[in-house]
Backbone bond lengths (Angstrom), bond angles and torsions (degrees), N, CA, C in turn:
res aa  C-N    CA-C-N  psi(-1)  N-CA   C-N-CA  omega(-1)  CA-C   N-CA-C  phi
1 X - - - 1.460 - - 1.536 111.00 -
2 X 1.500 118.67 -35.92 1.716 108.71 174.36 1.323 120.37 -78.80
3 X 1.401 107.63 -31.16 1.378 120.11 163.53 1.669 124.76 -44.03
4 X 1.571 113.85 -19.72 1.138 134.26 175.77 1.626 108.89 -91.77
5 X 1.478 98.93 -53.46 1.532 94.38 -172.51 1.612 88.44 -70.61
6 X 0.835 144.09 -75.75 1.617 136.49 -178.86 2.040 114.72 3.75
7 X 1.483 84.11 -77.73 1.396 84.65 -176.02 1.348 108.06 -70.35
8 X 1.387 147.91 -21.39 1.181 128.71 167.97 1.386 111.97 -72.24
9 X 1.468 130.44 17.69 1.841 132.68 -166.66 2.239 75.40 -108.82
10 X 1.471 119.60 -60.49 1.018 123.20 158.74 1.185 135.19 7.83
11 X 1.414 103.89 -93.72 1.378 134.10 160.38 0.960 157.04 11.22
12 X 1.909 87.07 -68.06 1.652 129.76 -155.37 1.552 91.02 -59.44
13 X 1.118 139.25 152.89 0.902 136.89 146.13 1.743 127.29 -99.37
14 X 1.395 93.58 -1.23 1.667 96.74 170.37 1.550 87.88 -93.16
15 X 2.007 91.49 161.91 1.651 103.38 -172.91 1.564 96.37 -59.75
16 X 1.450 96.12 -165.21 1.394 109.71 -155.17 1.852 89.38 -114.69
17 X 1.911 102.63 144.90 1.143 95.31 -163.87 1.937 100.05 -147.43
18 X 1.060 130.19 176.60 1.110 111.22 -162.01 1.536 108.90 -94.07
19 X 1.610 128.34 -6.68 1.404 141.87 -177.09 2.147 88.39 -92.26
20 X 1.390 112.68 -56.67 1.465 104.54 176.97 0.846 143.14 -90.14
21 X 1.612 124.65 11.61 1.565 125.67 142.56 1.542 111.99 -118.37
22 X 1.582 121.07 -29.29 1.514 111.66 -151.04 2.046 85.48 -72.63
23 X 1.195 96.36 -64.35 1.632 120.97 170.48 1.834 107.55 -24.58
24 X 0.765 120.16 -65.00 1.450 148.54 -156.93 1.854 88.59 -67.90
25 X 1.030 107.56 -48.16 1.465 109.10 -148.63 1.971 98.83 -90.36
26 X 1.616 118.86 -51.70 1.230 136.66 126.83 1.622 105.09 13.66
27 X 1.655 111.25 -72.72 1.592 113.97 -160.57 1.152 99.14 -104.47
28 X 1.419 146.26 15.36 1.284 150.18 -122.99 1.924 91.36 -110.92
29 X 1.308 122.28 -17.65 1.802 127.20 -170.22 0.974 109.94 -146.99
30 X 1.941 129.86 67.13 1.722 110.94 178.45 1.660 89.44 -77.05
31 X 1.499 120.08 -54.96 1.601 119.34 -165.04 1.506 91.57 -49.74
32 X 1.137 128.94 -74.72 2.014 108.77 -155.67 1.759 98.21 -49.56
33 X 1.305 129.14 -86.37 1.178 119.78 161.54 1.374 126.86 15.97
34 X 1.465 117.73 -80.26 1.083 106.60 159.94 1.931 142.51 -56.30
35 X 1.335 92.52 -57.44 1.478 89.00 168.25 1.679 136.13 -57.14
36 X 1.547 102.51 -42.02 1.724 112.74 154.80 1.420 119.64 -49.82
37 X 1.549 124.83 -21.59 1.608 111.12 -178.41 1.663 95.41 -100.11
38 X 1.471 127.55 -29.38 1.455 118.40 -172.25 2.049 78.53 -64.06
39 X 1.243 116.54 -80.54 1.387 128.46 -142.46 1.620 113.64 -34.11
40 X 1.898 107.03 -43.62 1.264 111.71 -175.97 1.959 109.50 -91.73
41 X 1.154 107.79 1.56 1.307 112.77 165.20 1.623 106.07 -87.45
42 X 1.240 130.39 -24.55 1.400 142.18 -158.46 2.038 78.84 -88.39
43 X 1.144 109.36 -54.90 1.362 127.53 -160.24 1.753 125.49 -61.45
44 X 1.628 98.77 -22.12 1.307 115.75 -176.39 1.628 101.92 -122.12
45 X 1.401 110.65 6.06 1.637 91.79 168.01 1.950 97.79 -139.02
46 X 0.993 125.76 -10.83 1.198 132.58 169.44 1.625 126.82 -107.09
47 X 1.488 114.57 23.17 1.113 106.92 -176.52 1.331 125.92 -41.42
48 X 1.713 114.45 157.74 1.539 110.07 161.62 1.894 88.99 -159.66
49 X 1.346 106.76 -167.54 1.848 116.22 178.70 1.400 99.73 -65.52
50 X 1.626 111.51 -59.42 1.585 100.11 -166.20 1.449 113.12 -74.63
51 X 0.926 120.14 7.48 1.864 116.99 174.70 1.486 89.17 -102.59
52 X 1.003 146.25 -72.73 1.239 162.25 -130.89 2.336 85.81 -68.41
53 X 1.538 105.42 -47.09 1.369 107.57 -170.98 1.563 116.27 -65.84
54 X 1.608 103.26 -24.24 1.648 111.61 -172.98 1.220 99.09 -85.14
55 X 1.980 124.62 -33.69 1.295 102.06 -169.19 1.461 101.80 -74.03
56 X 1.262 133.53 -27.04 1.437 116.11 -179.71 1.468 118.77 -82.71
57 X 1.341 108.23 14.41 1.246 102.48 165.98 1.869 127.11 -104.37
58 X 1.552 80.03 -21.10 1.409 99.51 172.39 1.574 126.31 -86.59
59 X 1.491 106.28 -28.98 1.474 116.33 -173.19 1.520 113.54 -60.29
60 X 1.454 102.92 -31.83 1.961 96.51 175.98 1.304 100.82 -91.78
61 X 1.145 129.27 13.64 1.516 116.60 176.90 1.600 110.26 -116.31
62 X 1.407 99.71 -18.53 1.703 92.56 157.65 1.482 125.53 -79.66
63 X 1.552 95.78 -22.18 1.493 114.76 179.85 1.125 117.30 -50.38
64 X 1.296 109.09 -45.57 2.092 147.10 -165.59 1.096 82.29 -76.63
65 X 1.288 139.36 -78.65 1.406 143.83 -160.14 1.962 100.50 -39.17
66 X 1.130 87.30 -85.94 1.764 102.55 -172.68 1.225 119.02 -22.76
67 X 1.994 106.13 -48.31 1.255 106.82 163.95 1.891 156.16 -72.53
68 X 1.774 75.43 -13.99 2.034 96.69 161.22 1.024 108.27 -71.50
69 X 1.742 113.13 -8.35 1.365 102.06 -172.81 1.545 118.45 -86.40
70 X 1.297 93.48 -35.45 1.681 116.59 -151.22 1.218 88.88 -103.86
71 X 0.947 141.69 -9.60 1.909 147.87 159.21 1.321 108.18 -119.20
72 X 1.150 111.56 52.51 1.751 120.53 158.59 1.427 102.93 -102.30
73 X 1.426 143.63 105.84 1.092 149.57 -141.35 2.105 93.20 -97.23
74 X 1.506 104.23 -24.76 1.780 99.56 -179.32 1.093 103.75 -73.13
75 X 1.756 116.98 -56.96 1.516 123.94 172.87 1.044 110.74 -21.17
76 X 1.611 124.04 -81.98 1.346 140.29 -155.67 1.461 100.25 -47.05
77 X 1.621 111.01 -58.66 1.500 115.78 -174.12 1.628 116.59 -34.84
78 X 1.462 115.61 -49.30 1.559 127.48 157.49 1.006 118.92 -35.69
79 X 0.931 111.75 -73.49 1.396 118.24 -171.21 1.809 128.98 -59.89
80 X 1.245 94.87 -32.87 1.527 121.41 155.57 1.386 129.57 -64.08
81 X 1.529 110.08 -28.22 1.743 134.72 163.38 1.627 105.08 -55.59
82 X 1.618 101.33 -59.59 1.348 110.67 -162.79 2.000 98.11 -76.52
83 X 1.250 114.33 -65.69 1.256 108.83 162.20 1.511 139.95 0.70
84 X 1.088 101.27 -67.07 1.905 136.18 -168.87 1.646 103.57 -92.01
85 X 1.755 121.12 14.63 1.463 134.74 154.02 1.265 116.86 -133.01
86 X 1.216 121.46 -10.10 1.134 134.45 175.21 1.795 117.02 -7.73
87 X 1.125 113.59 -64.23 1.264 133.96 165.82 1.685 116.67 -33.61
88 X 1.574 103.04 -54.15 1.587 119.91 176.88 1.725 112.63 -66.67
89 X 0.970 97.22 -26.93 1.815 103.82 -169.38 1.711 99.22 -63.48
90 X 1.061 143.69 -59.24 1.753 125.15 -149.11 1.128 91.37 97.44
91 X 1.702 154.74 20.85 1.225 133.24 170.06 1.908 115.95 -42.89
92 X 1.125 117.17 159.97 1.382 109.64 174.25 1.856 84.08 -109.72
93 X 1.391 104.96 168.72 1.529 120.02 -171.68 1.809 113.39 -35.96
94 X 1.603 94.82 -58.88 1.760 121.48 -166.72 2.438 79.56 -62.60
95 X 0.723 124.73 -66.64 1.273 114.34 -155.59 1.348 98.87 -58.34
96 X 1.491 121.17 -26.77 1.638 113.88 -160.50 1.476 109.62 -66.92
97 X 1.676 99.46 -34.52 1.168 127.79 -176.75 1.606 123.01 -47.14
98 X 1.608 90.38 -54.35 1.253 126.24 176.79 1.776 115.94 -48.11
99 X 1.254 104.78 -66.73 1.231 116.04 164.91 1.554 136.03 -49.03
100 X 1.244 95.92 -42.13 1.341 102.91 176.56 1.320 129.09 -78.63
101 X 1.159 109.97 -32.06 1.671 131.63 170.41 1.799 102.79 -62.67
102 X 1.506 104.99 -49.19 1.433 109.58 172.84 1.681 114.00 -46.48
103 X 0.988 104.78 -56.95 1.489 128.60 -169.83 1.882 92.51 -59.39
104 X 0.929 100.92 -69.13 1.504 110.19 176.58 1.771 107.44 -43.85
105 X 1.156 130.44 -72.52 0.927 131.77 -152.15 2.198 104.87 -65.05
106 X 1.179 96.76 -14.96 1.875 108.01 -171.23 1.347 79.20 -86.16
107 X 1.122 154.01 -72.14 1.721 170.12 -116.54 1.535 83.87 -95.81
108 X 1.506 129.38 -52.17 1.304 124.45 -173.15 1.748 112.17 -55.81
109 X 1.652 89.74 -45.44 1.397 77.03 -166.73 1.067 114.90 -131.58
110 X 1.997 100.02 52.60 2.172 102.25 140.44 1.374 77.03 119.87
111 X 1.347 164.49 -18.23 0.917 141.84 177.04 1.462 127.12 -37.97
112 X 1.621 109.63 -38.93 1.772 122.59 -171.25 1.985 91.78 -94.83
113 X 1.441 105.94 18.25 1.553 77.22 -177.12 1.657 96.22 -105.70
114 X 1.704 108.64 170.33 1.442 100.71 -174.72 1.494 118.26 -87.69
115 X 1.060 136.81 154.95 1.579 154.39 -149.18 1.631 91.67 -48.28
116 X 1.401 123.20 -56.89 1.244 113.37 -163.29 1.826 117.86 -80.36
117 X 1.595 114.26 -0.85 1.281 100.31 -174.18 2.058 88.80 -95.62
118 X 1.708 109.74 -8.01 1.686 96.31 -176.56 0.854 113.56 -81.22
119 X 1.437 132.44 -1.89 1.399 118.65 164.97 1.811 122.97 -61.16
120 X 1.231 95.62 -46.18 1.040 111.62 167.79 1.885 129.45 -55.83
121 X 1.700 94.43 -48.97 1.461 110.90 168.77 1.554 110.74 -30.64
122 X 1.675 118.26 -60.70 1.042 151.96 146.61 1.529 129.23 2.16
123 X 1.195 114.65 -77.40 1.257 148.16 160.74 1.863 99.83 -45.41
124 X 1.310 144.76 -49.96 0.951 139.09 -122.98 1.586 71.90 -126.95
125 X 1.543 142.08 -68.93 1.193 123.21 157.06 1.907 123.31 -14.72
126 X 1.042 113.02 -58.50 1.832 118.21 -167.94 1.391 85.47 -56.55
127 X 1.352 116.62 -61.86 1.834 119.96 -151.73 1.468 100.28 -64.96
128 X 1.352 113.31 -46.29 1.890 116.31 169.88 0.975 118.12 -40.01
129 X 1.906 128.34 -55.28 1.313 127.62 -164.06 1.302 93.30 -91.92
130 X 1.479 148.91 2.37 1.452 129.12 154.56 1.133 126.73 -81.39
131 X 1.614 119.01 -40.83 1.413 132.99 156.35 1.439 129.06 -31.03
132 X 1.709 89.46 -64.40 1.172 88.96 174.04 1.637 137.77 -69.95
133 X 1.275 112.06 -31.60 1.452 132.00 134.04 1.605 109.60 3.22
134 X 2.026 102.78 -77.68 1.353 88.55 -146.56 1.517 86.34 -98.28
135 X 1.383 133.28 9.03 1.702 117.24 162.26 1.461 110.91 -71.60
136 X 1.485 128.04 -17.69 1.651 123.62 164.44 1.273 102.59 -80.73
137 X 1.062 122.68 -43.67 1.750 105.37 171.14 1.579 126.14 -54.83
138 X 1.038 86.19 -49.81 1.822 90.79 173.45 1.780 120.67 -57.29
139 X 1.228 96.84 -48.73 1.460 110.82 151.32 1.521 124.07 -30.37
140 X 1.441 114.26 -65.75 1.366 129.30 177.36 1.451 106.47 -56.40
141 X 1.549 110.94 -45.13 1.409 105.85 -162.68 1.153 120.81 -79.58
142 X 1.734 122.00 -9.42 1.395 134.42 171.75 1.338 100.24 -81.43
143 X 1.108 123.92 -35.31 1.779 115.03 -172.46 1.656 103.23 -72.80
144 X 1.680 125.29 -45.42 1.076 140.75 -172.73 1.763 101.52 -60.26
145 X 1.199 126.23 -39.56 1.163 136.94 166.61 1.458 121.25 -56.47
146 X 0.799 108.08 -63.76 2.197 117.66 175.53 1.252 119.36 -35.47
147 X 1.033 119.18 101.65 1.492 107.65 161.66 1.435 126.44 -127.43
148 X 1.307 123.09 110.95 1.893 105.62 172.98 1.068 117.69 -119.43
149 X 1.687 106.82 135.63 1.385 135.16 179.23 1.089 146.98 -117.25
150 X 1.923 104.80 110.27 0.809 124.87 -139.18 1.825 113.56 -94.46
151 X 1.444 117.31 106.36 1.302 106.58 178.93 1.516 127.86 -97.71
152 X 1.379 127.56 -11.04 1.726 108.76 173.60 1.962 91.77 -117.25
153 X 1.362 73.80 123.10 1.760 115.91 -178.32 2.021 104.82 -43.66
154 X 1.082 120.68 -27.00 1.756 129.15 161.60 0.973 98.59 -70.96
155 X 1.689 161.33 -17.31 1.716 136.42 126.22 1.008 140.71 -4.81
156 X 1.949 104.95 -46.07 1.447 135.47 -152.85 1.364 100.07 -96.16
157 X 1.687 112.62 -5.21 1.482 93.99 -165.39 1.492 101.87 -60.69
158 X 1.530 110.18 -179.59 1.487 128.12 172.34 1.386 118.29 85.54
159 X 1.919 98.52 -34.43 2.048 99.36 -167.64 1.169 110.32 -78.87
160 X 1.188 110.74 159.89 1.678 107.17 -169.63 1.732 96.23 -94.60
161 X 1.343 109.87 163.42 1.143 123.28 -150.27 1.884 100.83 -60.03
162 X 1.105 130.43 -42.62 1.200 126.40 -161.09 1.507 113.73 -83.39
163 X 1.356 99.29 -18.08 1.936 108.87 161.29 1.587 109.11 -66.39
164 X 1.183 124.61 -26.43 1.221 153.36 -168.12 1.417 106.63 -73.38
165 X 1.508 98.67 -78.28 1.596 107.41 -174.06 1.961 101.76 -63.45
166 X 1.249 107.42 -22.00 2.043 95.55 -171.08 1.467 96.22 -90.47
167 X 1.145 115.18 -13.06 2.095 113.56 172.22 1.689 98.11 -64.48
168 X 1.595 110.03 -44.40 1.375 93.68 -155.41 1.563 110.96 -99.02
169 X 1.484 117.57 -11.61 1.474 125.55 152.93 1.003 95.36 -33.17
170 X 2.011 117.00 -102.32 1.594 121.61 171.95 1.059 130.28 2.79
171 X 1.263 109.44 -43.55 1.361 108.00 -174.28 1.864 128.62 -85.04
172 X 1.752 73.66 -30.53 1.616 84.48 179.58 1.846 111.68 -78.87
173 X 1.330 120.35 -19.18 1.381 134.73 -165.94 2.354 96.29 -82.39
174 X 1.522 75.29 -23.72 2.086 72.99 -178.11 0.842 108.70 -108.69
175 X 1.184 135.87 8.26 1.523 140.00 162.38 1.595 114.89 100.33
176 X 1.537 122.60 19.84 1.135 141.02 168.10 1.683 103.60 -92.03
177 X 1.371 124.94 68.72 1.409 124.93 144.27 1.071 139.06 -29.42
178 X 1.339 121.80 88.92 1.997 123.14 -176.55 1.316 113.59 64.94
179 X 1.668 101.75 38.29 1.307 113.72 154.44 1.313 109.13 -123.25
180 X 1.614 122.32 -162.17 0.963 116.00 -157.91 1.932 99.79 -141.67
181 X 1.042 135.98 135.85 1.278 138.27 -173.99 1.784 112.97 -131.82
182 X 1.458 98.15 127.75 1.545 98.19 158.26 1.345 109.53 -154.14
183 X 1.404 109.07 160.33 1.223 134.94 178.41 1.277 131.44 -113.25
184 X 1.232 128.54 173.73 1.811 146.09 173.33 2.057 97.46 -63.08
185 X 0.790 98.73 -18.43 1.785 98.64 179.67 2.032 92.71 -40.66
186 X 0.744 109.48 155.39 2.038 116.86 149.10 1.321 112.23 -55.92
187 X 1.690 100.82 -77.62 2.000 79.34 -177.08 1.456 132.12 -68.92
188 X 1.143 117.84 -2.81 1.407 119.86 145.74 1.321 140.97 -58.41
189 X 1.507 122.87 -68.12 1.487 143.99 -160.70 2.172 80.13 -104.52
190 X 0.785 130.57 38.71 1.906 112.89 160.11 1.571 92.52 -117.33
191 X 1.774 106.32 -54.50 1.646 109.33 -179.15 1.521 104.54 -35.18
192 X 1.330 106.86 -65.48 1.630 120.22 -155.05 1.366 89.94 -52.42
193 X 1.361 121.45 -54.94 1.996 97.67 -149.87 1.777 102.92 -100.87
194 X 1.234 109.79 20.37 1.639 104.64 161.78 1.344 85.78 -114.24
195 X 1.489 164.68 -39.03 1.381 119.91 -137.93 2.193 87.30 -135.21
196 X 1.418 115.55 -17.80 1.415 100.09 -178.26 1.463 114.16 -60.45
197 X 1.687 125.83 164.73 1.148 146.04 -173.82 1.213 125.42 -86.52
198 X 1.231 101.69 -58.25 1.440 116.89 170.43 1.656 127.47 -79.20
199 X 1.526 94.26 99.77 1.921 104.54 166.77 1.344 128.67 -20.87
200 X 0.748 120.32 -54.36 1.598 135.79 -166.76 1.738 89.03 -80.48
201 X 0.873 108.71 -75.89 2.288 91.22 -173.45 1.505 112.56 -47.42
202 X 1.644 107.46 -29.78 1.958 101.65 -168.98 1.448 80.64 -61.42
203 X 1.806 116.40 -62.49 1.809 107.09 -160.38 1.618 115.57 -43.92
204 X 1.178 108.02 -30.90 1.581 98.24 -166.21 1.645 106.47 -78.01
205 X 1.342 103.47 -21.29 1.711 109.43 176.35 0.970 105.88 -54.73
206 X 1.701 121.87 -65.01 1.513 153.65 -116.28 1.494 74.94 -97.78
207 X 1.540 123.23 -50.81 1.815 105.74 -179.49 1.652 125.89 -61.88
208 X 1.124 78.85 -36.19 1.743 81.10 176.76 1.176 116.54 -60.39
209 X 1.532 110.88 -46.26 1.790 118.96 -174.69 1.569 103.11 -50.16
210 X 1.405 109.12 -58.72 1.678 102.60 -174.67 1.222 119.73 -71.61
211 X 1.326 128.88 -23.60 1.159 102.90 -155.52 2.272 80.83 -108.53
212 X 1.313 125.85 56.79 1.449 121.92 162.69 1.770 95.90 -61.80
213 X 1.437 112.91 132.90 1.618 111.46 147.40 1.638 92.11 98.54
214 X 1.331 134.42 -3.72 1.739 140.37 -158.03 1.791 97.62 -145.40
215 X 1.509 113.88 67.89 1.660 97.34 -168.97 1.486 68.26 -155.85
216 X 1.632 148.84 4.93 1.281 112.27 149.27 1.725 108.01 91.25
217 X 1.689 106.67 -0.69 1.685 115.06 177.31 1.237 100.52 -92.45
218 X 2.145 92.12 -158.62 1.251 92.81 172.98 1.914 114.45 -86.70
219 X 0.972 89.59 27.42 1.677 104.98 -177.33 1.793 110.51 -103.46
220 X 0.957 109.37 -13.22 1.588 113.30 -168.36 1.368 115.57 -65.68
221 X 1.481 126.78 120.33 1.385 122.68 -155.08 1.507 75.92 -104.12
222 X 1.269 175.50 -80.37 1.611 153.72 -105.72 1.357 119.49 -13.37
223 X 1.484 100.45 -66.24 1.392 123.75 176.70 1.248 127.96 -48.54
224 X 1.117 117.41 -50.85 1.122 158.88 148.95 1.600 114.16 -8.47
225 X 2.167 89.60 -78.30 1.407 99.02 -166.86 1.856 104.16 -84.67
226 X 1.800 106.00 0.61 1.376 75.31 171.77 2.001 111.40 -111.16
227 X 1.164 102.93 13.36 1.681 103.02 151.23 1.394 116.83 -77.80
228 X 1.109 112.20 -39.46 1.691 104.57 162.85 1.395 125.86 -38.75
229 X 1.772 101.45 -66.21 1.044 116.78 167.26 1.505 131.24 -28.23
230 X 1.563 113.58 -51.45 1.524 126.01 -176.11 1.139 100.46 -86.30
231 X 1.713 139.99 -31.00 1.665 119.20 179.54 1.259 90.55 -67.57
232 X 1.675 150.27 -54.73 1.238 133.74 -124.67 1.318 108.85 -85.44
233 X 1.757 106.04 -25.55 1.560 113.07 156.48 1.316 138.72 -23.63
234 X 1.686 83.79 -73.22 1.615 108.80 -179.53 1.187 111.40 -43.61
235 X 1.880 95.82 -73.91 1.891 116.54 174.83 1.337 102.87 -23.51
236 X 1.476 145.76 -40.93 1.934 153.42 -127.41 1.392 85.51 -107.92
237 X 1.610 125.46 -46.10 1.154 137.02 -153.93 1.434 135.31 -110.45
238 X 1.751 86.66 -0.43 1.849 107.94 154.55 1.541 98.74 -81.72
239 X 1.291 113.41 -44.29 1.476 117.24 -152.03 1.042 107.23 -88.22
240 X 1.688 134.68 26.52 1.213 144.91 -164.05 1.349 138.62 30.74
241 X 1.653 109.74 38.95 1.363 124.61 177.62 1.755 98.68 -96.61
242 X 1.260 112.49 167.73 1.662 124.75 155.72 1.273 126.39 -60.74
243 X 1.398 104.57 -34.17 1.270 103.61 -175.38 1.520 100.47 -173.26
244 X 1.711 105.22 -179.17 2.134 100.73 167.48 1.296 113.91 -50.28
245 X 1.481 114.23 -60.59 1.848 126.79 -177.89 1.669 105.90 -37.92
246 X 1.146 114.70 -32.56 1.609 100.64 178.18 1.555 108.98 -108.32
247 X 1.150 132.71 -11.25 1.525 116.63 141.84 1.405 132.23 -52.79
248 X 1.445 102.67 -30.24 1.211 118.54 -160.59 1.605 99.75 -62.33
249 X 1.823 84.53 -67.57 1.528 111.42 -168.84 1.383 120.90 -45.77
250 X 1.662 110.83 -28.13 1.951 110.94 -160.66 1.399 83.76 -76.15
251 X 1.011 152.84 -57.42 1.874 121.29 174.62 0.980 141.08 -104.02
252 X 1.497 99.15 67.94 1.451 119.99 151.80 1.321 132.72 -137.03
253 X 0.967 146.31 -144.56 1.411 116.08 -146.11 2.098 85.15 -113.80
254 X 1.270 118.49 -31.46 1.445 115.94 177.49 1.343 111.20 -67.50
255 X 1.698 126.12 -21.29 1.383 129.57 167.25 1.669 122.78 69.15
256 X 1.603 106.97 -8.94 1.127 101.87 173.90 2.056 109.99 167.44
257 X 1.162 114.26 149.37 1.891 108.42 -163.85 1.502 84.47 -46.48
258 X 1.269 125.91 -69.46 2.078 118.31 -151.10 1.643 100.04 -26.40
259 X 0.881 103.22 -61.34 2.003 114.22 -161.17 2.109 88.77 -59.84
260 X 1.222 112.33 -47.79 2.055 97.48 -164.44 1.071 80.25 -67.04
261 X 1.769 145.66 -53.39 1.296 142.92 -133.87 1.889 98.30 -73.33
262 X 1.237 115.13 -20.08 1.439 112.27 -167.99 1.559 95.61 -113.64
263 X 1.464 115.23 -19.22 1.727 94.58 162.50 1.019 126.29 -72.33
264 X 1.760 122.34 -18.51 1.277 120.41 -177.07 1.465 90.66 -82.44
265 X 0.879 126.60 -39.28 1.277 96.60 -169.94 1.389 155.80 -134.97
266 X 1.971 86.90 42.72 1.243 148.62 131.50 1.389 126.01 -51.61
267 X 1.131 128.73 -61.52 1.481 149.52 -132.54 1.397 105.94 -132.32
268 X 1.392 98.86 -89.44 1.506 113.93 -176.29 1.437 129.71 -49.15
269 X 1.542 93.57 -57.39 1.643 80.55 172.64 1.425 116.14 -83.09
270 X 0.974 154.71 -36.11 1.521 159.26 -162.86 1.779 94.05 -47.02
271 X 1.639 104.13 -53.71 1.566 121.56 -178.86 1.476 104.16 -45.62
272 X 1.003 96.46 -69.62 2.022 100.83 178.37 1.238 120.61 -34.79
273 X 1.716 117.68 -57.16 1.528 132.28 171.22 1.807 96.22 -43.30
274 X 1.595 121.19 -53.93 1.155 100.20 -174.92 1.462 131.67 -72.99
């Protein structure tokens, strides 16, 4: 269906204007939109094999998608029409906004680069959205894995009662009878390490929590996070940044490492010392 509204943004044969492409393009996916946020919300808190098989089947094909988009060289031209008057139009604030972010976001990703480095652009997208893929899985599957079980009830001091009563549900549903169970889940492992008593169980929580994806299984993202690491480089370093941290940074509100590098240590750390 965007693939449609797309090429009819294409098309137009009247110039390009900010109601018939910026607008157009904007409303261009409520159905994917919608179904991609139920599916990958379904996907990161309900895992199983057959979800886990569609998202990797789907993730380079939304990938593919995004990028016919954002390397549609007619599109861009539009949008670059309307762009490059911006000033002349009467935009009201919300449209200026609109536009520019548009404009920005095609420019982000490879639109101004030349034909032969997007192939490549490309390539480094597919491997991203698979990667990254299976470092949330791996993620999931270390938390889905954890379990500690807790049997004399002076453990429990501190938790408030309903951390209490879902330890011992859990427990009773896995075959731990009048014991007590928790996990890496959120509403599990947040109760435990703000309100339990005993040191020694928060640490053993508090280890598990950090180290999800770093335990050396078949869950261990290392590898993982440092192929990430080297596409996001590259990707930073077609697009004439230094690195991810300064792609990252130009939109957001610190705009770039100098400014975090002097809040930490300005701000942040001084706070800590206190």
């Amino acid at each position: 269906q965007q693939e449609e509204v797309i090429a009819a943004i294409v098309a137009n044969e009247e110039p390009a204007t900010f109601a018939n492409t910026i607008e157009e393009l904007e409303y261009s996916s409520p159905m994917l939109t919608r179904v991609s946020r139920v599916f990958f919300n379904f996907n990161s808190a309900l895992i199983s094999p057959e979800i886990q098989a569609i998202a990797q089947e789907v993730s380079p094909m939304l990938s593919a998608h995004r990028d016919n988009i954002m390397l549609n060289a007619e599109l861009f031209a539009r949008i670059k029409a309307v762009y490059d008057q911006k000033d002349q139009l009467g935009l009201n604030p919300e449209q200026m906004r609109l536009l520019t972010e548009t404009y920005q976001q095609f420019a982000r990703n490879g639109a101004l680069l030349p034909a032969e480095k997007q192939a490549r652009f490309r390539e480094i997208n597919q491997e991203l959205s698979l990667l990254s893929l299976q470092y949330s899985e791996n993620m999931l599957g270390d938390v889905n894995a954890f379990r500690m079980v807790i049997e004399n009830e002076a453990d429990l001091a501190g938790l408030p009662e309903s951390a209490i009563a879902s330890a011992a549900e859990r427990a009773t549903n896995e075959g731990h009878e009048g014991k007590w169970v928790f996990t890496l889940h959120n509403p599990s492992v947040m109760p435990f390490l703000y309100n339990a008593h005993n040191r020694e169980l928060r640490e053993k929580m508090q280890t598990a929590f950090v180290n999800r994806g770093n335990n050396n299984n078949e869950f261990d993202n290392k590898k993982i996070a440092a192929q990430i690491t080297n596409l996001r480089i590259e990707r930073a370093q077609m697009l004439g940044f230094q690195n991810h941290a300064h792609f990252v940074l130009e939109e957001t509100m610190a705009q770039n490492i100098d400014n975090v590098v002097n809040f930490i240590d300005q701000v942040w750390a001084p706070g800590l010392a206190l």
